[in-house]
N, C-alpha and C positions, 0 to 999 in steps of 0.2 A: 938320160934314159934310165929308167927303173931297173932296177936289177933282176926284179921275177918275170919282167915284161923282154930284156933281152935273155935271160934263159928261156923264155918261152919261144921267140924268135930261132936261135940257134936250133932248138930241135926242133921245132918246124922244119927249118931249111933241110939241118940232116935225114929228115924223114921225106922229106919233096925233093931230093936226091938220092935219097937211097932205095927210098921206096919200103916197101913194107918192110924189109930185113932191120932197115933200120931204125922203123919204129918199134921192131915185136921187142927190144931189147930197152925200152923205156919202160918207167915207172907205170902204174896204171892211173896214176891221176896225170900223167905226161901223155900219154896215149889219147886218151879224153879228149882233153885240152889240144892237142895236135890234130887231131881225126876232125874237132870242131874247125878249128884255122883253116886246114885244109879242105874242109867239105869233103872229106872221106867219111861216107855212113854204113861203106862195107865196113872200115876200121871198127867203127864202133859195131858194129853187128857182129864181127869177130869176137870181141872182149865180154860181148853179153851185156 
């Protein structure tokens, strides 16, 4: 497995368990990229 593609995975997970707390504390291109995996477009309508 890719190395960007399981950092990508891990925060996924921690964000589709923690919920939005534990995304707000991601990078913003981590946010993005997570908001997109998860079909969250509140996420991304938060960030702008």
């Amino acid at each position: 497995m890719n190395d960007r593609f399981a950092h990508l995975l891990r925060k996924s997970r921690d964000a589709k368990q923690g919920g939005h707390e534990a995304w707000a504390v991601q990078s913003t291109g981590e946010k993005v990229a997570v908001a997109l995996v998860l079909n969250r477009a509140d996420w991304l309508a938060a960030i702008g």
